[in-house]
C-alpha positions, 0 to 999 in steps of 0.5 A: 535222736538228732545227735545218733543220726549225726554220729552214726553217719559220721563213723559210717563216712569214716567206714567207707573211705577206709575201704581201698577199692570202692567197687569192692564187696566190702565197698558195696556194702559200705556204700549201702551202710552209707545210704541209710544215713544219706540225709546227714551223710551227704552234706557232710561228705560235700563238705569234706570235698571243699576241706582243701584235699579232704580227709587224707587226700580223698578227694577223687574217692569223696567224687565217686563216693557222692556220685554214686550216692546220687540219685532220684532219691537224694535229689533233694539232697543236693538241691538243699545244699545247691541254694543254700547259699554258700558257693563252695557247697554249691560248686561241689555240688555242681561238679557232682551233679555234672558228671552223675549219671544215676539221676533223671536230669530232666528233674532239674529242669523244674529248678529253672522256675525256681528264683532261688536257684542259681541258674548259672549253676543249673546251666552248667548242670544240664549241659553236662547231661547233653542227651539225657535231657527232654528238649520239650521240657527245657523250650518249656522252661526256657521262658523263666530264664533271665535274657543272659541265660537264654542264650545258653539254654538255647545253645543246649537246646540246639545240641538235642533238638531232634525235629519233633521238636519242630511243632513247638518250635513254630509255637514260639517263632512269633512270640513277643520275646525277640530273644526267643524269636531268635533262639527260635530261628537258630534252632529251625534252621538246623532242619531241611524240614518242610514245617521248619522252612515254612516257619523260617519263611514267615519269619522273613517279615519278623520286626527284628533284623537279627530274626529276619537275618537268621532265618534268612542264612538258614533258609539259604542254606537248602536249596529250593527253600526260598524262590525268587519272589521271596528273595526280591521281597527282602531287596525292599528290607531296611536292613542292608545286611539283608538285602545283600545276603538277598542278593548273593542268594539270587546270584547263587540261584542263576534263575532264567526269571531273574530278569523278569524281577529285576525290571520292577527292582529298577523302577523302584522308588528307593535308591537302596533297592535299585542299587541291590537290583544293580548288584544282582546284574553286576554278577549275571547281566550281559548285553541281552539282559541290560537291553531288555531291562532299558526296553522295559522302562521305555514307556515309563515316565522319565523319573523311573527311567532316570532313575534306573539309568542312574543306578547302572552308572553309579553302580554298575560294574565291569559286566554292566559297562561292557553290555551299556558300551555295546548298546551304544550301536543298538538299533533301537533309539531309545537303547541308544539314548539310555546307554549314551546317558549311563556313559556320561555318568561313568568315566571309562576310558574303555568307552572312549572308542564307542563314544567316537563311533557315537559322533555320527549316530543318526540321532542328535540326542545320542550324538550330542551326549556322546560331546558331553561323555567324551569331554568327561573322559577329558582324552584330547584324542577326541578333538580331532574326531569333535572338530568337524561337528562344527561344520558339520552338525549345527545340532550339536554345536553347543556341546563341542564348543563346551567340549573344546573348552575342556578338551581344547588350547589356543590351536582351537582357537580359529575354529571356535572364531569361526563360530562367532558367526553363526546366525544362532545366539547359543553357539555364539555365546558359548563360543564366546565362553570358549574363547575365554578358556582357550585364550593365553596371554598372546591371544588374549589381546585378540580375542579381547576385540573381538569379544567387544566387536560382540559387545556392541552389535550382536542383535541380542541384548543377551549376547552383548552382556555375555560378550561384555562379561568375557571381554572384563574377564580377560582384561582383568586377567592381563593388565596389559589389555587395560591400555589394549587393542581397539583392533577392529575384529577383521584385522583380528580374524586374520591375526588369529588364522595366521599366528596359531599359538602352540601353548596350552590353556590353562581355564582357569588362567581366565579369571581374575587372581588375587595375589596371595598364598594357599588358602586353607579354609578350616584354618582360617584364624579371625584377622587373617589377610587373605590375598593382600585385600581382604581381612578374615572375620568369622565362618558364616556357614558351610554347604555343600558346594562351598564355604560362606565367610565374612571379611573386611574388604579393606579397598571398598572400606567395607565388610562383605560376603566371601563365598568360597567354591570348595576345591573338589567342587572346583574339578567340576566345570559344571560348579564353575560355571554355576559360580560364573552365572550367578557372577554374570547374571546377578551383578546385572541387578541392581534392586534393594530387595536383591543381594549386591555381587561385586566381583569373582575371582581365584583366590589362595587357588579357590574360586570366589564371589564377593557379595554385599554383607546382609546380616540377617536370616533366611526364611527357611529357619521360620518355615521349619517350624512348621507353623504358619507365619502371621498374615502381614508377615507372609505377604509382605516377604511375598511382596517383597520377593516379587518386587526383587524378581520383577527387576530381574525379569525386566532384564531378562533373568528367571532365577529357577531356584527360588526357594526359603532358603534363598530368601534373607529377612534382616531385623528390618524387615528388610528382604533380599533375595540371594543365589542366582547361581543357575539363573539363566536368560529368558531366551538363553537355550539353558532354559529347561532340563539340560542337556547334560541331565542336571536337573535345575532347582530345588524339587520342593519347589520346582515348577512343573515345566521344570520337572518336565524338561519344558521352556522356564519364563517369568512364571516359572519363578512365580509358581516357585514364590506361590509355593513359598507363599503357601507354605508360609501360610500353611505351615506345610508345603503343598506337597511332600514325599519319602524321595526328590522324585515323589515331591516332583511328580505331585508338582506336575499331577497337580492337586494341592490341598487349597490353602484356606483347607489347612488354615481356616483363618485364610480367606477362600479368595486368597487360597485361590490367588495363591492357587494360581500362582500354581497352576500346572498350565503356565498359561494360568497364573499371573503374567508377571512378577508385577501383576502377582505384587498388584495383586498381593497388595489388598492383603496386607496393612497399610504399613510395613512391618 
């Protein structure tokens, strides 16, 4: 029977393709002939299709021919041949199935479950029949897709959703696919529908970026379909994609409310957000609204305010600068002082005149950083208007003299002599800094007695080792001075207002050189002789200020520190200045548990401090662990810290930066503590938040009147060594935070957990020694470095490790 079916389809194929016009009565009748016998005609018709051009080139007739056969009825047909297995059987399938209009093709959609079929292949098919197709059946089916497919099924879908597909849409936009979530949302954001906004806007919180982006750009793209809130919301989102298209949405809406988010966007904690507030202003601030947003902050504590005004510096625009210049003249003080401290953070030559204008503000605060911003433009015209400050306004004599030391050559040399004279020890000194800048190799010899005259009858033990400091310098600048003047200061004074010199000042023409050619860092080669005296050994480490080597000094005949100030550091006075004070004060000390510094100097054109060679390793890579040290160990590091810091204290010297980091531990045990470069004097007017609104320390472990901008004493140090002391025996710092500004807050609220609360194994009388080493109050912890060693000492053995 098999054998008669075979062979009546195949004379009825012959019969139909000898039939010249399909659409014939004679082509009719055969095509019906034919479907009696489509099971067995079908398959071979699909393979006379892939015999090269057919049976006498019949190829387009054998197309029409399957096509018209083609309907719900031989469905199944095709089906069996389409996962039979063999691609050309397969492939001439699809074509057919493609272009055939007599089939439901919704019944393909079914196929999509079916493992067997190739699904590539039903893609093609259903995207072919575009609108014929059920989009609920195929969202329904979409789920059996491989994550390859998905994204075709959805672009199908796209073409013929119609928004009663809508409900079933916001079914799935929380499913646990995310590739279906994001199919989801491409799909609702075709409609200005108010369920598709509202779906879109949950999907703002989804946990994928590449969802929240999505619905984002279509939210976007309908006005009135996200408000402000929304927006603002999404300024906190951890995708800065996100956050800028935020932003563009909030500038395109022009709402008279911006401002109103805006002042809590600048208040907050992270930096990305105050940033993306900052840019929202860029695009619409002006005058009114910057004034309102610094008034808003006022009362706020000094970290969101700074924070804020950082954010305006660092980011701020033209529009923004323009409205902060024009504050400079506010009535309000507090404008004035915000605007004047943004201006030191932007150098804009376009503020130069307001900042003049600034000079003769009533305020000190706003006068003095108004020196400081125009010293940072670095424009001489300034001096003419910075000079008679001198005179004029004691208040703001340090700053100018800072200034003129920038700004200044040896014609202000007179007018910083006459400073010499003031009855404040702060501008004495400073003025002594300056004259070291300013002087040149003709003036050098005078300035030289006079900075020796300082040396020995300043009343101030401070100012005589800072004069005695500036006076080495310089004679180690000029070899002449080695044999020099011992010129009393009188004949000087009047050799300096009479014999004005007309050369610049180059500043750093003050520090001692070492002959020698460029040094180039990264390229150091072991052996290298560096500036005829010192011989190269290996890197030691790399910061990010400067560049720590290891190298024979072959005049003391022995190895030491090179500690290299990287050349974009050295632009920055301020750096300098840091690698001058920790020369100054750290030389001064002379203690086992102190690193030795020897000289500072320029070298190869870099800045460099030669230092005592300490192998060993500092005691953060043993508190990183996280894991408490044993007792001996941690109290005789603490002992030893305390011994080395009583030396400095006794001549006067508060480190301020006492930190893990700072403390070197070498196989010994021997300690040593390292880096006093923001150390200061004791009585020196550095002593707390400077003027210049660097923050002095390491927040971690930052003493509260630190944090605060307060007077430092001996008990700044000491809360610092209680802080390293906990966190030795804890395993964990007292306090922690996601930014700088968190971690000092907890400092000045107070409240650690007591120590013997993290470990048990510490004694309740320890936990509260080292509580008060501490505490918030200065008053309330230890008087000295050597009472906090006294006190230490019936907690730690008999021996030294």
């Amino acid at each position: 029977m098999s054998l008669f079916r075979d062979f009546r389809a195949e004379r009825r194929i012959a019969q139909m393709l000898a039939v010249k016009q399909i659409g014939s009565v004679e082509g009719v009748q055969a095509l019906e002939r034919l479907r009696e016998c489509s099971g067995e005609a079908i398959p071979r018709l699909v393979r006379l299709l892939t015999d090269g051009d057919g049976v006498g080139g019949n190829k387009t007739k054998l197309m029409q021919v399957l096509t018209r056969l083609l309907d719900d009825d031989t469905l199944p047909t095709f089906y069996r041949i389409l996962t039979a297995g063999e691609p050309r059987l397969s492939q001439a399938v699809v074509e057919v199935l493609r272009t055939g209009r007599g089939y439901d093709p919704n019944r393909m959609l079914d196929f999509l479950s079916d493992p067997s079929v190739p699904k590539s292949a039903l893609l093609e098919i259903l995207s072919a029949q575009g609108k014929a197709l059920d989009a609920h059946g195929l969202l329904r089916q979409i789920s059996h897709l491989d994550p390859s497919e998905r994204n075709v099924a959805f672009r199908l879908l796209a073409e013929i959703a119609e928004p009663e597909l809508i409900p079933e849409l916001v079914n799935r936009a929380s499913a646990k696919d995310l590739q279906i979530r994001q199919g989801v949302a491409r799909i609702l954001g075709k409609f200005d529908h108010p369920k598709a906004h509202e779906a879109l806007r949950r999907m703002l919180d989804d946990p994928g970026k590449t969802v929240r982006q999505l619905a984002l750009n279509a939210l976007a793209a309908y006005p009135g379909a996200l408000d402000l809130e929304i927006l603002f919301h999404l300024l906190h989102d951890s995708d800065i994609g996100i956050q800028a298209c935020a932003v563009d949405a909030i500038v395109q809406m022009r709402d008279p409310q911006t401002l109103e988010y805006l002042i809590d966007v600048l208040r907050d904690e992270s930096e990305y957000v105050r940033r993306a507030g900052v840019e929202i202003l860029n695009e619409i601030g002006d005058t009114h609204s910057i004034k309102t947003l610094l008034q808003s902050i006022k009362d706020d504590d000094w970290w969101v305010r700074a924070r804020a005004a950082d954010a305006l510096a660092r980011i701020g625009g033209s529009r923004v600068i323009q409205a902060v210049v024009s504050l400079l003249r506010d009535d309000d003080e507090f404008v004035r002082r915000a605007a004047v401290e943004i201006m030191n953070s932007i150098k804009d030559e376009a503020s130069f005149r307001h900042l003049v204008d600034a000079l003769a503000d009533t305020d000190w605060w706003v006068r003095e950083r108004a020196v400081d911003a125009l010293a940072k433009l670095g424009n001489k015209a300034a001096l003419p208007a910075l000079l008679p400050l001198l005179e004029r306004d004691g208040s703001t004599a340090v700053a100018v003299l800072r200034a003129l030391s920038q700004l200044g050559g040896p014609e202000q040399i007179e007018a910083v002599t006459a400073q010499l004279r003031r009855p404040e020890p702060a501008v004495r000194s400073e003025a002594m800094l300056a004259l070291v800048e300013l002087a040149d190799a003709e003036r050098a010899p005078e300035i030289q007695a006079l900075l020796e005259t300082a040396a020995q009858s300043a009343p101030e033990e401070e100012v005589r080792d800072l004069a005695r400091d500036c006076a080495s310098r310089l004679t180690d600048r000029y070899a002449a001075l080695r044999n020099g003047s011992t010129r009393a200061a009188d004949e000087t004074s009047g050799s300096l207002a009479s014999n004005p010199s007309a050369s610049t000042s180059d500043a750093s023409s003050m520090i001692p050189a070492v002959a020698g050619p460029p040094i180039k860092l990264k390229l150091l080669r072991a052996g290298e002789l560096l500036g005829d005296r010192y011989r190269h050994i290996r890197r030691v480490g790399r910061g990010a200020f400067g560049t720590v080597t290891l190298a024979d000094d072959l005049q003391r005949g022995e190895q030491v520190i090179l500690k290299f100030l990287h050349p974009q550091m050295a632009v920055d006075e301020n750096m300098v200045r840091r690698f001058q004070r920790e020369h100054h004060f750290a030389k001064r000390i002379e203690h086992h548990n102190v690193i030795r510094i020897y000289d500072f100097f320029m070298m190869g054109g870099l800045y460099v401090i030669s230092m005592e060679y300490f192998p060993s390793t500092a005691l953060s890579a043993e508190v990183k662990a996280r894991v408490p040290l044993s007792l001996d160990r941690a109290m005789h590091i603490a002992h030893e810290v305390a011994a080395g810091m009583t030396a400095a204290h006794a001549i006067g010297i508060v480190h301020r930066d006492l930190k893990p980091g700072n403390i070197l531990i070498n196989e010994h045990n021997l300690v040593k503590i390292v880096d006093f470069g923001v150390a200061a004097a004791v009585d020196s007017a550095d002593t707390r938040l400077t003027r210049t609104g660097l923050l002095v320390g390491t927040p971690r472990y930052m003493a509260p009147e630190q944090v605060l901008g307060k007077a430092i004493d001996e008990r700044t140090d000491i809360y610092s060594l209680g802080v390293i002391l906990y966190e030795m025996l804890a395993g964990t710092a007292p306090f922690s935070g996601d930014d700088n500004v968190a971690v000092m807050y907890q400092h000045v609220q107070g409240g650690a957990k007591p120590l013997h609360e993290q470990n048990p194994e510490i004694s309740r009388t320890l936990s509260a020694l080292v509580a008060r080493m501490m505490a918030v109050e200065p008053e309330q912890r230890f008087r000295s470095m050597r009472e906090v060693r006294h006190t230490l000492e019936p907690f730690m053995q008999p021996h030294r490790m």
